[in-house]
C-alpha beads as a LAMMPS data file, in Angstrom:
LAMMPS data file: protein, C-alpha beads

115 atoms
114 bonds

1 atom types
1 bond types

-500.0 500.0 xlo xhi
-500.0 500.0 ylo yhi
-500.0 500.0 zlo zhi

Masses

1 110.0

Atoms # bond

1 1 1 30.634 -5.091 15.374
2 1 1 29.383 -5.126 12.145
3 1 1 31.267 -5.690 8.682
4 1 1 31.544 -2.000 7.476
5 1 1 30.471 -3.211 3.926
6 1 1 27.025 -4.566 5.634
7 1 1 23.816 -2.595 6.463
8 1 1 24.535 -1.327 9.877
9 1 1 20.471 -1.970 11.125
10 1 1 20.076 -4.548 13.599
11 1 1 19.392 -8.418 12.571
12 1 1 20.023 -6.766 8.471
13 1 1 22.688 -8.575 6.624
14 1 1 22.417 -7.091 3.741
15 1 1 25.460 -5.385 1.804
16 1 1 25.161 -1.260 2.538
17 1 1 24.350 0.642 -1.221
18 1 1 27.868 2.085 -2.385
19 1 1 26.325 5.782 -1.675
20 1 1 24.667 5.246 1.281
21 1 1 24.422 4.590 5.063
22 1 1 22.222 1.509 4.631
23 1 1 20.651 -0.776 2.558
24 1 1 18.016 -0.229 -0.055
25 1 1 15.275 -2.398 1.977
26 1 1 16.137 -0.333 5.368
27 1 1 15.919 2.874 3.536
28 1 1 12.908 2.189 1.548
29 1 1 11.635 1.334 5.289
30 1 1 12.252 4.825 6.712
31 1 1 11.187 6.562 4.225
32 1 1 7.552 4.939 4.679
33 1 1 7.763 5.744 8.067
34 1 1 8.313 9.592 7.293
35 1 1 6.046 9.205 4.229
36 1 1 2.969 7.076 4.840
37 1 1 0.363 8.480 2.919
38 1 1 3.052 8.914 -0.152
39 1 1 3.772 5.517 0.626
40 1 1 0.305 4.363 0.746
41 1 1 -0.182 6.240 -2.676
42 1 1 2.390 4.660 -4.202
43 1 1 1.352 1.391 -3.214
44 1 1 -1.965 2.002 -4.805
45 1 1 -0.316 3.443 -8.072
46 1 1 1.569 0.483 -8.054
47 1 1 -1.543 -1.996 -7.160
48 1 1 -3.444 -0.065 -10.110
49 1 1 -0.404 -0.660 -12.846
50 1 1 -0.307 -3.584 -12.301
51 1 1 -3.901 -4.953 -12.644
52 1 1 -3.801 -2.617 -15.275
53 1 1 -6.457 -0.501 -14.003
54 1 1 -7.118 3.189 -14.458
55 1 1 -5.825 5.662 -11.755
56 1 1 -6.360 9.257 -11.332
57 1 1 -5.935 9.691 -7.052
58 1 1 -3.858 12.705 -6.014
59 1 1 -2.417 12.926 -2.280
60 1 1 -4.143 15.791 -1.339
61 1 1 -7.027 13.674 -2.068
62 1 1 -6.118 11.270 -0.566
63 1 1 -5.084 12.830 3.090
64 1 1 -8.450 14.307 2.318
65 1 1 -10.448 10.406 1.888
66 1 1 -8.439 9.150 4.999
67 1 1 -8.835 11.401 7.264
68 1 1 -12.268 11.988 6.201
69 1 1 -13.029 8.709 6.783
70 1 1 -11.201 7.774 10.059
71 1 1 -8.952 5.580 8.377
72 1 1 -6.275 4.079 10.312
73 1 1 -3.875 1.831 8.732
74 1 1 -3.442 -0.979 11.423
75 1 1 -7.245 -1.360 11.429
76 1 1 -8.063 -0.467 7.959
77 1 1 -7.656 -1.046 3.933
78 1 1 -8.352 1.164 1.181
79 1 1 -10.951 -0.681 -1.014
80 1 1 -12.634 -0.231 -4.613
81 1 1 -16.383 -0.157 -4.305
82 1 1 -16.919 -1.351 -7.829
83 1 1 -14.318 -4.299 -9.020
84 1 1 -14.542 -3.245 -12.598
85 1 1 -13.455 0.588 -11.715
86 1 1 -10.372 1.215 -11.157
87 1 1 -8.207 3.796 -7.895
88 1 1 -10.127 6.268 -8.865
89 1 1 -12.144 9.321 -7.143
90 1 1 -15.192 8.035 -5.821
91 1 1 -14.770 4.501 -6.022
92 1 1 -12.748 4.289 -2.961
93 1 1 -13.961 3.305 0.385
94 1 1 -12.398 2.544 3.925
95 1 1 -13.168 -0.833 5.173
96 1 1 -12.034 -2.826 8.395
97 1 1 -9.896 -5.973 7.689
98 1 1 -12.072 -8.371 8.254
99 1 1 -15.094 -7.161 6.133
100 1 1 -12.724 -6.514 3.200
101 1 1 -11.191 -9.688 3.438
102 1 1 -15.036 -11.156 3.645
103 1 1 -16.287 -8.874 0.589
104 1 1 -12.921 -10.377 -1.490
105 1 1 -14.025 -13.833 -0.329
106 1 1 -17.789 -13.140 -1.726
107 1 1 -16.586 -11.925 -4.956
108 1 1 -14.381 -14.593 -5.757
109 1 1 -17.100 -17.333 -4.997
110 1 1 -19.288 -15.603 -7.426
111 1 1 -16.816 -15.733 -10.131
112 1 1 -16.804 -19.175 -9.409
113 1 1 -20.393 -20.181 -9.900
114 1 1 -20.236 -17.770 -13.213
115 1 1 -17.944 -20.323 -14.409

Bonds

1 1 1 2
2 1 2 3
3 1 3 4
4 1 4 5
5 1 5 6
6 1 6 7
7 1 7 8
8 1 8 9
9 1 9 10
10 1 10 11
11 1 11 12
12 1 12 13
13 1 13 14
14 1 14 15
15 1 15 16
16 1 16 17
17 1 17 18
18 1 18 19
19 1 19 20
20 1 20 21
21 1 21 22
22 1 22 23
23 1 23 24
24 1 24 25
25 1 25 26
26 1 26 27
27 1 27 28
28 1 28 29
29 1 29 30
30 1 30 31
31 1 31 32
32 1 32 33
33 1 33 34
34 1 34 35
35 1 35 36
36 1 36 37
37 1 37 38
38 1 38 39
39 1 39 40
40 1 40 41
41 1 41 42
42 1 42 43
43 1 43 44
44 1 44 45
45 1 45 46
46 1 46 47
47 1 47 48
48 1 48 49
49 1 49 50
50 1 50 51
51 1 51 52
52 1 52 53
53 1 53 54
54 1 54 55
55 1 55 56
56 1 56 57
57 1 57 58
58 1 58 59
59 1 59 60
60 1 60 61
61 1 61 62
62 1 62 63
63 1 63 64
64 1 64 65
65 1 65 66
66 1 66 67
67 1 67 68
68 1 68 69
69 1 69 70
70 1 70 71
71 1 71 72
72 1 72 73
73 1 73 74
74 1 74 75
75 1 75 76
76 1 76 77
77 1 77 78
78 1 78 79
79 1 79 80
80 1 80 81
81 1 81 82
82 1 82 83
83 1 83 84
84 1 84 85
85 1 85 86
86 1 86 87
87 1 87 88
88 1 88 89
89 1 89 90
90 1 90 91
91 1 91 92
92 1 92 93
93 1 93 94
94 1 94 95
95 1 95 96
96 1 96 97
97 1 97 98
98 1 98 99
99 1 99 100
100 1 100 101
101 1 101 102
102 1 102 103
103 1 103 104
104 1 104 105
105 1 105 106
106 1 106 107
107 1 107 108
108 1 108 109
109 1 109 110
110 1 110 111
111 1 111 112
112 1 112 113
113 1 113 114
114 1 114 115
């Protein structure tokens, strides 16, 4: 039996919020579980703040995009199609892992050689 001042999720050790049943990392996790595309929205909100790039997505777009496009979020990431753009309409597209990862990989060499 747990502490009753500690998270009560298995293997979590962290202290429980004053006001609520768990922690704020467990809750934050199940509310992306209910949420995912908010989540996944906020995460690109977040993404697009912070490289200081411009941002104008809404989430019935973007239900729209995904399921447009098939995307499915253990096989897929949401990508920019042009660098310099920002999470805007248009420049988005869905790519597999593997050939973002590779396209990432590409764009950083050229930077390189620029230099």
């Amino acid at each position: 039996m747990k502490s009753p001042h500690l998270c009560p999720t298995p293997y979590c050790r962290r202290k429980r919020r004053k006001k609520g049943k768990t922690c704020s990392r467990c809750s934050m996790r199940e509310w992306r579980a209910l949420h995912p595309m908010q989540a996944r929205l906020s995460n690109l909100r977040n993404r697009a703040k912070r490289k200081k790039l411009e941002f104008d997505l809404t989430l019935e777009w973007l239900i729209d995009f995904c399921e447009g496009n098939g995307y499915d979020p253990a096989e897929h990431h949401i990508d920019r199609i042009s660098v310099a753009k920002g999470y805007v309409m248009g420049n988005l597209q869905v790519l597999p892992f593997a050939e973002n990862i590779a396209k990432g990989n590409r764009e950083r060499g050229q930077q390189l050689q620029i230099l």
